[in-house]
PAGUMAR-736979 format. One record per residue: residue in one letter; y, x, z of N, C-alpha, C, O in turn. Coordinates in steps of 0.05 Angstrom, whole numbers. Layout:
A:Y:X:Z:Y:X:Z:Y:X:Z:Y:X:Z
...
# end
This chain:
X:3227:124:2651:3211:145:2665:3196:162:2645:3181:151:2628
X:3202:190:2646:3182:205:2631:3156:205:2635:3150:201:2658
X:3138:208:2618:3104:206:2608:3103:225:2603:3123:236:2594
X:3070:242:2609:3062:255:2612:3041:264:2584:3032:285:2576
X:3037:234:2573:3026:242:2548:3042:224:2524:3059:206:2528
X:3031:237:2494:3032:224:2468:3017:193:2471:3002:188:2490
X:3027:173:2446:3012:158:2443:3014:158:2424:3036:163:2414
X:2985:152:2405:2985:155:2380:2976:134:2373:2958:125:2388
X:2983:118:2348:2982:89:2339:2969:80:2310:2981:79:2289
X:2941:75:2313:2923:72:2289:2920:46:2283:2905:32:2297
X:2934:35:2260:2924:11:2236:2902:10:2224:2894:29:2211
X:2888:-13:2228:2872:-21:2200:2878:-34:2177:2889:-56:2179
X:2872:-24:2151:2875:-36:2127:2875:-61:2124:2894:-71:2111
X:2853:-77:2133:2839:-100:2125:2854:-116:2155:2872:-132:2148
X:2852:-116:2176:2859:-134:2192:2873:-133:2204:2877:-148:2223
X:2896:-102:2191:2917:-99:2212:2915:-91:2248:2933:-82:2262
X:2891:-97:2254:2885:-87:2278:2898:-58:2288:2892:-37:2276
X:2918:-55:2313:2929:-40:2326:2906:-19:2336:2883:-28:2338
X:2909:-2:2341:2884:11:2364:2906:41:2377:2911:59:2361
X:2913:43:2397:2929:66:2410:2910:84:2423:2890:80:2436
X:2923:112:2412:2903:130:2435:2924:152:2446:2941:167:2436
X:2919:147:2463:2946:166:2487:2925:192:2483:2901:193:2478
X:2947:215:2487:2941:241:2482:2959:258:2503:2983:259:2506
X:2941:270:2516:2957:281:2544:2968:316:2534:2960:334:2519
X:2997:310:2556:3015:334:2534:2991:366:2540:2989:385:2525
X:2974:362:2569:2954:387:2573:2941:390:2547:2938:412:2537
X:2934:372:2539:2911:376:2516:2922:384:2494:2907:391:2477
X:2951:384:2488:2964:389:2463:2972:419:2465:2969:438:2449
X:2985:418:2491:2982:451:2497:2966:465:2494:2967:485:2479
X:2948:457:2506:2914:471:2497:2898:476:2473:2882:493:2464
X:2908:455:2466:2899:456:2433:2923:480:2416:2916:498:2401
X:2943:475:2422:2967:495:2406:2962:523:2420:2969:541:2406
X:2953:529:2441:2944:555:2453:2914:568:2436:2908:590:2428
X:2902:543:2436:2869:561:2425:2875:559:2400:2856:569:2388
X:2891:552:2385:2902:550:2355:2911:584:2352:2900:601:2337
X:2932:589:2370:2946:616:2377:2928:635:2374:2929:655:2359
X:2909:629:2391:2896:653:2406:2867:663:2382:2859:686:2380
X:2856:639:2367:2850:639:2346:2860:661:2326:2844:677:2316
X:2890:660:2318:2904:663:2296:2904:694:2306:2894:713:2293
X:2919:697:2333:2913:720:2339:2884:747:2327:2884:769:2315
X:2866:733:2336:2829:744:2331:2833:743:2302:2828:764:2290
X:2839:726:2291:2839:733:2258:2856:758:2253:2849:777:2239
X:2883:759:2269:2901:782:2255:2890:805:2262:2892:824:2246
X:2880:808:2282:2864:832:2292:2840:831:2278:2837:854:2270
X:2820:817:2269:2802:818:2253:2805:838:2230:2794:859:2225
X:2830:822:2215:2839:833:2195:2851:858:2186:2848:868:2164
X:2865:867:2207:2871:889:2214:2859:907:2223:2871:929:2223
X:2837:906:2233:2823:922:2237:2799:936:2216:2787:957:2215
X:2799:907:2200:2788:907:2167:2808:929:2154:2794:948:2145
X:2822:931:2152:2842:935:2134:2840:968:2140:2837:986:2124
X:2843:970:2175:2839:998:2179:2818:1015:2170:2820:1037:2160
X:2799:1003:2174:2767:1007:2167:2769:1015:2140:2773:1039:2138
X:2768:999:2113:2775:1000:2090:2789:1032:2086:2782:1049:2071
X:2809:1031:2104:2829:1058:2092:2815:1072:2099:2806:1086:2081
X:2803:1078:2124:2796:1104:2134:2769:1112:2108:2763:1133:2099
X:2758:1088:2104:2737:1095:2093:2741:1111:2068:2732:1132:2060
X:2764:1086:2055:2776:1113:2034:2779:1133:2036:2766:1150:2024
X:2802:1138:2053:2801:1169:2067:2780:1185:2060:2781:1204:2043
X:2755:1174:2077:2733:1196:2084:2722:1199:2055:2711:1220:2048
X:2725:1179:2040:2716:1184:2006:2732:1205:1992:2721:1223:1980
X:2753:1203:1995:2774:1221:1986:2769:1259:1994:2766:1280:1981
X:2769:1251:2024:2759:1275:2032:2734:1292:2024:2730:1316:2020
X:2721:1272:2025:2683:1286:2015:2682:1288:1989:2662:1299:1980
X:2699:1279:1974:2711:1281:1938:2721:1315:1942:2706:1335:1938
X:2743:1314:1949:2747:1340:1958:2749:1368:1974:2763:1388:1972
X:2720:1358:1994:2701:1382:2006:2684:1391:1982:2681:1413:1972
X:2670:1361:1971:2655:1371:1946:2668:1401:1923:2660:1423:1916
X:2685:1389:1920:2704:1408:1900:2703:1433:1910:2693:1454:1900
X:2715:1430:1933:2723:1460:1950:2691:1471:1949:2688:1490:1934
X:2670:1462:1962:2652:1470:1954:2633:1486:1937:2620:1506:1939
X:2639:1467:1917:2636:1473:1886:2656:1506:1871:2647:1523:1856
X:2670:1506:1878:2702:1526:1881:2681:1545:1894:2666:1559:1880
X:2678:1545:1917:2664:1568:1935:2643:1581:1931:2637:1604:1938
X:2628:1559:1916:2593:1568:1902:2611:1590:1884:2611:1614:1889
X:2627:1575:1859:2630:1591:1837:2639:1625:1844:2626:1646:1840
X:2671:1620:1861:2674:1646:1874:2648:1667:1890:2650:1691:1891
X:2629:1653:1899:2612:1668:1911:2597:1680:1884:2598:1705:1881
X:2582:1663:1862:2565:1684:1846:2591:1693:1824:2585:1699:1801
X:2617:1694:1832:2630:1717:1816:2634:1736:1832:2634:1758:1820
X:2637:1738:1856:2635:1759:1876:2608:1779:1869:2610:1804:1865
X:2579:1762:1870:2566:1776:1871:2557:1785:1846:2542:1804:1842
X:2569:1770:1826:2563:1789:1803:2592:1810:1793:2600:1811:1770
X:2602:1820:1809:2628:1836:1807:2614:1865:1827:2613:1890:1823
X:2603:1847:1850:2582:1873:1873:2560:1886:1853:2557:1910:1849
X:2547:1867:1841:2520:1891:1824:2544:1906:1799:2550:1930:1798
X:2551:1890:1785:2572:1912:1768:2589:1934:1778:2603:1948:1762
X:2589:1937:1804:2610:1956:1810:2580:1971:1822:2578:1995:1817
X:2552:1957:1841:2537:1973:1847:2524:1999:1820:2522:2024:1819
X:2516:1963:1796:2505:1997:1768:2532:2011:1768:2533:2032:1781
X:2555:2002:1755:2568:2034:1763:2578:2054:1771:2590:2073:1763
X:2568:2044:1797:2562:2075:1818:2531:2081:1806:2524:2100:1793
X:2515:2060:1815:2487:2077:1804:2492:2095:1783:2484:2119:1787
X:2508:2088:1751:2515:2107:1730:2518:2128:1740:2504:2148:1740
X:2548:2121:1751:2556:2148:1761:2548:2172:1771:2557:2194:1765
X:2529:2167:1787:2519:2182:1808:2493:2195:1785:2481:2215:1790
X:2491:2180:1763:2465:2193:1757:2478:2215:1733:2468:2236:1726
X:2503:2205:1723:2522:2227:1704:2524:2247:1718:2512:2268:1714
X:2546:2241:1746:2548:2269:1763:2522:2289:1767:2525:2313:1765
X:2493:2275:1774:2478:2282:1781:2471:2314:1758:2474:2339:1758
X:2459:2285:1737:2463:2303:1707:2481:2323:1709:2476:2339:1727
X:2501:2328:1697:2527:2344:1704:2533:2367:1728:2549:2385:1729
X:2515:2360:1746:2522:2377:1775:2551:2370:1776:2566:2390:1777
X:2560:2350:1777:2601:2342:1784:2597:2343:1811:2580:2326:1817
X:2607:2356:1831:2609:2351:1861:2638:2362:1867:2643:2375:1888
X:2655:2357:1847:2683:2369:1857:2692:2355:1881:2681:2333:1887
X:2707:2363:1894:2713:2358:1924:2748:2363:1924:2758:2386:1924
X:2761:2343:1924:2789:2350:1935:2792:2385:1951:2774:2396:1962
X:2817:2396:1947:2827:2418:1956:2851:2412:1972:2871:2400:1963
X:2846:2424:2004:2868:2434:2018:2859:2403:2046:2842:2385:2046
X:2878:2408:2064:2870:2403:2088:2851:2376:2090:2845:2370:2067
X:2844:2363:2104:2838:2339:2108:2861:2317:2110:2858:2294:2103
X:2886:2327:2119:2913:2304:2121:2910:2294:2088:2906:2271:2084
X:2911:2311:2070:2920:2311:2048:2893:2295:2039:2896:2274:2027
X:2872:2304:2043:2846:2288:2032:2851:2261:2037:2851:2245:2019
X:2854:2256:2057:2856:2223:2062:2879:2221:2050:2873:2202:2036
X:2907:2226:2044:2926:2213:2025:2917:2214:2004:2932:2199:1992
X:2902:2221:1989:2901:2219:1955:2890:2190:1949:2876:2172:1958
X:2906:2196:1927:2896:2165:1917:2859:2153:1913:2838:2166:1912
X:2862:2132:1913:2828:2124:1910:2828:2126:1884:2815:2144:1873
X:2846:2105:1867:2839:2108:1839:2857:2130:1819:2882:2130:1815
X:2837:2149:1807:2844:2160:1784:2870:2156:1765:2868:2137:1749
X:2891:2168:1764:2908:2169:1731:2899:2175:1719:2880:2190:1719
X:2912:2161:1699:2905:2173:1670:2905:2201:1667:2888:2207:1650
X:2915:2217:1676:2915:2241:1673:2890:2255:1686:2873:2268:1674
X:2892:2250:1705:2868:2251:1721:2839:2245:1706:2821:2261:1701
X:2839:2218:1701:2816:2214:1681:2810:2228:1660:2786:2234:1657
X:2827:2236:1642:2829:2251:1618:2818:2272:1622:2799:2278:1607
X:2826:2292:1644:2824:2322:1657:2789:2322:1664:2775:2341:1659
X:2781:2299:1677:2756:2302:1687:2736:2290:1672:2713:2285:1681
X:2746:2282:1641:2721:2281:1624:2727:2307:1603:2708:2319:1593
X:2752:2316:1597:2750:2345:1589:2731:2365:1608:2715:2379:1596
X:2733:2367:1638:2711:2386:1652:2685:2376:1639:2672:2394:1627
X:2671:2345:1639:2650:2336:1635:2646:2353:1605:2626:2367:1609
X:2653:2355:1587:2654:2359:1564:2645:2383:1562:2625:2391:1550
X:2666:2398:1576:2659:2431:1575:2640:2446:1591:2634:2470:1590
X:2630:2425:1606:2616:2445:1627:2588:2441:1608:2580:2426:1590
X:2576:2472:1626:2549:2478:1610:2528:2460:1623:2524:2457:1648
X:2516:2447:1603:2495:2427:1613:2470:2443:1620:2470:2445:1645
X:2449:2454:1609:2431:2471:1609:2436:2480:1630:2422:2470:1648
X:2455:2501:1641:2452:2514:1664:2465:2504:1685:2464:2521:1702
X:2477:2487:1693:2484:2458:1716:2454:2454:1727:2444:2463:1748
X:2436:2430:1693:2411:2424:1710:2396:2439:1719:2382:2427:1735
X:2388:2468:1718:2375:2483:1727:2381:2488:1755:2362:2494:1770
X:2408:2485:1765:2412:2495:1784:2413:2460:1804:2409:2457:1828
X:2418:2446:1792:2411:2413:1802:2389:2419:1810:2385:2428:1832
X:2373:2413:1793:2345:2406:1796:2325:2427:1804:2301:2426:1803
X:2336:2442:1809:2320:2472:1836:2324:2455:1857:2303:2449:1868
X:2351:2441:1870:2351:2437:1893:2357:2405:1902:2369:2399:1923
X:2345:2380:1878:2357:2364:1889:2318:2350:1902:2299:2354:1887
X:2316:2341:1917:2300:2322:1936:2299:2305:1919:2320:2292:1915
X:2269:2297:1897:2265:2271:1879:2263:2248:1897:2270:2226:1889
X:2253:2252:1928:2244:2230:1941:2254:2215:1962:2241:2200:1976
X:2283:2223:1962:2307:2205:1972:2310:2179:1950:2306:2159:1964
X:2313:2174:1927:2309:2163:1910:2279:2139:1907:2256:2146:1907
X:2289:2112:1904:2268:2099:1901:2254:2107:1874:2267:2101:1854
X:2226:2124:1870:2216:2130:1844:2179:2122:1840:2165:2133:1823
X:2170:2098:1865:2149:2096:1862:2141:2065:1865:2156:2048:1873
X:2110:2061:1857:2104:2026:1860:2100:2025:1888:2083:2039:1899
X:2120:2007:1902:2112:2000:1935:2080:1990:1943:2069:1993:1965
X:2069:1975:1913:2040:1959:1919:2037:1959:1895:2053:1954:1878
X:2000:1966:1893:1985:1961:1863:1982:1936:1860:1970:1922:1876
X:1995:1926:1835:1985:1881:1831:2010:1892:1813:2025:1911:1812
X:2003:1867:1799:2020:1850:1775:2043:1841:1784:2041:1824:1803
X:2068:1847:1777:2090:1828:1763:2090:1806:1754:2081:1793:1735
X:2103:1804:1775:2104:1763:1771:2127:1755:1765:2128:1744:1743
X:2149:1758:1778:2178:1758:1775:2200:1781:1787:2206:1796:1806
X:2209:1768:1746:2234:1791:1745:2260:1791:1760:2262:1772:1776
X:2280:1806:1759:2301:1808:1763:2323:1784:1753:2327:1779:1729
X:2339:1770:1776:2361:1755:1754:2357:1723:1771:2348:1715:1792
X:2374:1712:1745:2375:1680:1757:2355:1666:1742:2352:1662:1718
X:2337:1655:1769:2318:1631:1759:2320:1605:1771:2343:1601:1777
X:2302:1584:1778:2293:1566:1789:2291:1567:1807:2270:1580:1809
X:2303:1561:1839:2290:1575:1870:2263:1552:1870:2266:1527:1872
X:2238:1565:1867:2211:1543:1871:2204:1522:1895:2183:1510:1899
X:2229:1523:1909:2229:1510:1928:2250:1486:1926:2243:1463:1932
X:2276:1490:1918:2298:1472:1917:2295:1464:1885:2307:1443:1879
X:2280:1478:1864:2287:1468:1837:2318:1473:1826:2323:1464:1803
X:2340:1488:1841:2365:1489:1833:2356:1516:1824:2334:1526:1830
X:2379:1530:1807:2394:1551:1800:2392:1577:1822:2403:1570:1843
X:2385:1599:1823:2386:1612:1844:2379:1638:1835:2358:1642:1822
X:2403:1662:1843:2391:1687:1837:2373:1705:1852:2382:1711:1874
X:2348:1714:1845:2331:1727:1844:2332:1764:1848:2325:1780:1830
X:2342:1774:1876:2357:1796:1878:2339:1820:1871:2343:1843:1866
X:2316:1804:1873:2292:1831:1874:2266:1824:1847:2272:1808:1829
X:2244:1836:1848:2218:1828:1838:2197:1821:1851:2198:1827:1875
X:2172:1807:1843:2155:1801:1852:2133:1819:1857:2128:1820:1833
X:2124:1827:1861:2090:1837:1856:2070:1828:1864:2067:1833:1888
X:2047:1812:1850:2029:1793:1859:2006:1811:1878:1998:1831:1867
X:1999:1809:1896:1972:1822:1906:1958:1816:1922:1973:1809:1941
X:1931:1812:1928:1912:1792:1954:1936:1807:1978:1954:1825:1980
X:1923:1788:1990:1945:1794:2017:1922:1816:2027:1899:1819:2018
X:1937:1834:2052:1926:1860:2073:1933:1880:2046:1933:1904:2052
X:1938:1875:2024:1948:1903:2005:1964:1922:2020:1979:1915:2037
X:1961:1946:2013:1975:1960:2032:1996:1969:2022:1992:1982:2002
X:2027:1966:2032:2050:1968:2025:2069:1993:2030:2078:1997:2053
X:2075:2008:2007:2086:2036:2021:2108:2036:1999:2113:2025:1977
X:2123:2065:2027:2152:2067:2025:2151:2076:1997:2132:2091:1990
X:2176:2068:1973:2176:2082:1952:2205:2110:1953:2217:2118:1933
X:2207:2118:1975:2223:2136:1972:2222:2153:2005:2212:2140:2024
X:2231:2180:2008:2231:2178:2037:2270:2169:2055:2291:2175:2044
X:2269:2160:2072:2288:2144:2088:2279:2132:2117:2256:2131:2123
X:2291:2127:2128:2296:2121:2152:2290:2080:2152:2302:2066:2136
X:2275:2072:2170:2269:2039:2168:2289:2030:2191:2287:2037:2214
X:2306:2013:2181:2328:2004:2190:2322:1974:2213:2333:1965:2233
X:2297:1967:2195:2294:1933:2200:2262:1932:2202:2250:1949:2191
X:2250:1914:2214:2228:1918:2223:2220:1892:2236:2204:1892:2255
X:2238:1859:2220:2215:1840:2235:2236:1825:2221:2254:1830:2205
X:2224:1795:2237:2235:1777:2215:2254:1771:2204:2273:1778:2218
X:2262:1756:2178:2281:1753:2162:2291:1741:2146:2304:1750:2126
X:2288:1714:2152:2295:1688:2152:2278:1686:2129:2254:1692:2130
X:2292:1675:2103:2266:1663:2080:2249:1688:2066:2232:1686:2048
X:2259:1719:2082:2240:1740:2067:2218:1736:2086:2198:1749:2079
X:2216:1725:2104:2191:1733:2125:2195:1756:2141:2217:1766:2147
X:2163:1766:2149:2165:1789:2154:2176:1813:2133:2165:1817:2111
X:2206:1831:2145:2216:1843:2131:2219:1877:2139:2219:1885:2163
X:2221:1891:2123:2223:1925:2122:2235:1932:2103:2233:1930:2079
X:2254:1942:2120:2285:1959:2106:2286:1988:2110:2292:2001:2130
X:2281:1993:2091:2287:2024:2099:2308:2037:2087:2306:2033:2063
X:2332:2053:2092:2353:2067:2089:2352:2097:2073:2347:2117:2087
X:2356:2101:2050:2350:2128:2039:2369:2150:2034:2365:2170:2021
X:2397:2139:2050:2415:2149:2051:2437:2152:2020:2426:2151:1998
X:2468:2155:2022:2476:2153:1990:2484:2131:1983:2498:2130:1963
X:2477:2107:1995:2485:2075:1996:2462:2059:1990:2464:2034:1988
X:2429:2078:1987:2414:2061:1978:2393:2048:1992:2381:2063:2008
X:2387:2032:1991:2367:2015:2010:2342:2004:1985:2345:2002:1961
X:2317:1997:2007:2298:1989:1995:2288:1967:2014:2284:1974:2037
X:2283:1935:2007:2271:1917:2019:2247:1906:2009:2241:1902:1985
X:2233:1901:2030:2201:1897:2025:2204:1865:2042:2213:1862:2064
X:2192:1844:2024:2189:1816:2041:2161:1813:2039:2144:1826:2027
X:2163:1783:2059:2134:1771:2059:2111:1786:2067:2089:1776:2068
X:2115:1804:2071:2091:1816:2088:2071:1800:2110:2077:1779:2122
X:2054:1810:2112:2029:1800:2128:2038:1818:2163:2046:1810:2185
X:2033:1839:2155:2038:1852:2182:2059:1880:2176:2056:1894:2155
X:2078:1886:2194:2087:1911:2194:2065:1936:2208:2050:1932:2227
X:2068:1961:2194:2070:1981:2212:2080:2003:2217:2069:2025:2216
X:2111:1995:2224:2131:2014:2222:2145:2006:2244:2130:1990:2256
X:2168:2010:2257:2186:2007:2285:2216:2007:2269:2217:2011:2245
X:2236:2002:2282:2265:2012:2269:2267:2034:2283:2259:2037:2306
X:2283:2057:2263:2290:2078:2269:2266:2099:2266:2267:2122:2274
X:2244:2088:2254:2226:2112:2242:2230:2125:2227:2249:2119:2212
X:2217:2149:2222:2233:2162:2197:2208:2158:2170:2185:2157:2179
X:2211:2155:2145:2178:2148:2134:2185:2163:2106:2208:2160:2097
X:2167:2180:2091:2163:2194:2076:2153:2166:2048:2148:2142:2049
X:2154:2188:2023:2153:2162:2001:2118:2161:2005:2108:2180:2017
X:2104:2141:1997:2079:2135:2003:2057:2125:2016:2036:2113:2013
X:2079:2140:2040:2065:2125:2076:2061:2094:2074:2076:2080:2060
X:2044:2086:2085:2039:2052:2093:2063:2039:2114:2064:2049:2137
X:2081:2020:2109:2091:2010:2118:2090:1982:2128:2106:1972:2145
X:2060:1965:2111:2060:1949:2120:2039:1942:2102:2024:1959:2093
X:2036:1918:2096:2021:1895:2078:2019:1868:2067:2025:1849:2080
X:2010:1866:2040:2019:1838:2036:2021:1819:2044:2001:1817:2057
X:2036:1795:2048:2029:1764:2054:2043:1751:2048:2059:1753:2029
X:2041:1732:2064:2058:1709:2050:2073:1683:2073:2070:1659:2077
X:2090:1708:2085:2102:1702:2100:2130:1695:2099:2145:1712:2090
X:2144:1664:2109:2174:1662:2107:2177:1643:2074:2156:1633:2067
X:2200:1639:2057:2196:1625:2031:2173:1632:2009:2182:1638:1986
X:2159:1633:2011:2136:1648:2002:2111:1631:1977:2100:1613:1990
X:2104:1631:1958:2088:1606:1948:2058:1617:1946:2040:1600:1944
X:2050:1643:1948:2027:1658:1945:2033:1684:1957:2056:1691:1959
X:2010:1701:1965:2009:1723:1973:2014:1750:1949:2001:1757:1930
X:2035:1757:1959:2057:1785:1936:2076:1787:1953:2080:1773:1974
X:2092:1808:1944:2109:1833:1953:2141:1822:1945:2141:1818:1920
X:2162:1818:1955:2181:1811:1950:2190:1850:1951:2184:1866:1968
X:2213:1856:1918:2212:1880:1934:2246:1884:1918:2251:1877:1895
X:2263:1895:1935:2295:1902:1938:2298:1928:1925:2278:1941:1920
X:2323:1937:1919:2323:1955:1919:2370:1941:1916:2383:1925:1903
X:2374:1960:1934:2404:1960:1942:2416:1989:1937:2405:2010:1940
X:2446:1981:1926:2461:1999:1920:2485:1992:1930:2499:1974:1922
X:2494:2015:1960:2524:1997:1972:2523:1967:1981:2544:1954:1979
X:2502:1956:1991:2488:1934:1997:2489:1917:1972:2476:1895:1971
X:2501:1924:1956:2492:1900:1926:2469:1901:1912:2468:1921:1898
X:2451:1886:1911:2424:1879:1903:2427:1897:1868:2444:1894:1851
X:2404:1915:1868:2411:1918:1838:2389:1912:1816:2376:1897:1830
X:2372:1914:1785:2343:1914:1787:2335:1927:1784:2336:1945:1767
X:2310:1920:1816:2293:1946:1810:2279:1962:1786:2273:1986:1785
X:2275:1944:1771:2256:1955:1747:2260:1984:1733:2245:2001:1722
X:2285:1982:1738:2288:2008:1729:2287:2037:1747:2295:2059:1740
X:2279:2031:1764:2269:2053:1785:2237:2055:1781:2221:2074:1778
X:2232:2024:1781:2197:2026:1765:2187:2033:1744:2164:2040:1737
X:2212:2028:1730:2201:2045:1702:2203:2075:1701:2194:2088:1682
X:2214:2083:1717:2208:2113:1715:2194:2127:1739:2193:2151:1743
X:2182:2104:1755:2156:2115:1779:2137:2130:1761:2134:2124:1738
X:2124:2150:1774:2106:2165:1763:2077:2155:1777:2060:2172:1782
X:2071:2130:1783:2050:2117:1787:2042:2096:1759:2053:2090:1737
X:2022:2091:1770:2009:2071:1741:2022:2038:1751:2022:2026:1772
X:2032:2032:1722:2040:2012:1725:2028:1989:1727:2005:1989:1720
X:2039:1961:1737:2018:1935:1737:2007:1934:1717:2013:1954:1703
X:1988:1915:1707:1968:1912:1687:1988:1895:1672:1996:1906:1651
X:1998:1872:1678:2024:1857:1665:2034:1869:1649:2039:1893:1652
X:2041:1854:1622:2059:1868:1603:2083:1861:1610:2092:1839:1604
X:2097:1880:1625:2139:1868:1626:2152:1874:1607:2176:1880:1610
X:2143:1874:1585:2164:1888:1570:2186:1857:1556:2201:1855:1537
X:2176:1840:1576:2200:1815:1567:2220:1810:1596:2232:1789:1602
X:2219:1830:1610:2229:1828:1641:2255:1844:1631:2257:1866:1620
X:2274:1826:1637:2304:1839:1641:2305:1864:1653:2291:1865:1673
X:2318:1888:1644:2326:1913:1663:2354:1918:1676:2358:1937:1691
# end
């Protein structure tokens, strides 16, 4: 007759003593099942270790190489923007040669034809139009320039009386401690100083502006712009029209700001250019500060 369980059969060393212990076949099953089911939880343990591990790599791998791309993107960005002020000074040049010169030549013959011509110059072309530069009469050009050109479209004055604090260029941002270019200048002054337009133009912008604070943009037509930060209060609207001098606002120290002074722009074709050299030839009295170690 078949049995239902094992018997298992234990000796002693010393007295030979028999001792049997029956072992029921449920319990062997049971035991070889939670053995299974055990082995099972380990392989999934493990495997799920294993997944974990990779992905994590993965995500190392990846943030290795967002970093990069990152890094890649910074660099492309300040070669962009130092390609924007080099192409802004040489339009500013330009515009101030032509100016000099009276050059306002203008394509000939319909408008179809104006819009097909080329953007950039041949050589021939080039050659031809520094021979005109050459020959034309300088003396009597500026006379007839400067009878009729408007000095005060042109940024040519101090927006606020105070000291120079910071120049033009790449410094320290005083807030992050990194690397960071510096699009404009400083001008230190108690705050409520009163802040005026350095050219006449049209105010484009008229409130806040992320780390400039309170901001005023005014438009002077020609591609050039003038920005005024950190102000205390505006008093101008957008779409005013404002003469060089008028009060536009006043100091403070509003938005990324470490003391009360004048964050102040000056744009060419929206590329930041430095101002200083519009301040160096304002016909106002200059800060008390000696700049003569301030980049131009």
């Amino acid at each position: 007759m078949k049995q239902d369980y094992f018997i298992v059969e234990l000796a002693h060393s010393l007295n030979g003593r028999l001792r049997r212990i029956h072992i029921s076949h449920r319990v062997i099953y049971s035991s070889l099942g939670v053995l299974g089911l055990v082995l099972l939880i380990l392989c999934g343990v493990a495997g799920s270790y294993a997944r974990m591990a990779w992905k994590v790599s993965n995500y190392n791998s990846l943030q290795q190489e967002a970093q990069l791309l990152r890094d890649r993107y910074e660099n492309l960005q300040v070669k962009v923007k130092q390609t924007n002020e080099q192409l802004a000074s040489l339009q500013l040049l330009a515009e101030e040669v032509s100016t000099a010169y009276g050059v306002r030549r203008q394509l000939a013959g319909s408008a179809d034809l104006v819009a097909e011509a080329p953007l950039v110059p041949t050589m021939h072309e080039t050659l031809e139009e520094f021979s005109y530069l050459r020959t034309t009469n300088l003396a009597r050009r500026q006379r007839n320039i400067f009878s009729d050109l408007n000095v005060n479209v042109l940024p040519g004055a101090w927006p606020v009386t105070g000291r120079l604090e910071g120049g033009y260029g790449r410094r320290n941002d005083p807030f992050s401690g990194e690397g960071a270019m510096h699009t404009g200048v400083d001008i230190s002054a108690p705050r409520g100083t009163p802040v005026r337009a350095t050219a006449d133009g049209v105010v484009i912008h008229a409130s806040w502006n992320g780390g400039y604070g309170k901001c005023v943009i005014i438009d002077h037509g020609h591609g050039y712009q003038t920005w005024y930060g950190h102000l205390s209060r505006m008093d101008v609207i957008e779409g005013q029209e404002i003469r060089q001098g008028e009060v536009l606002g006043a100091v403070g120290t509003t938005g990324h700001s470490t003391g009360p002074h004048l964050h102040y722009e000056v744009r060419v074709g929206s590329a930041p250019v430095n101002p200083y050299r519009f301040l160096a030839r304002a016909v106002t009295t200059a800060p008390s500060r000696d700049t003569a170690g301030l980049p131009f």
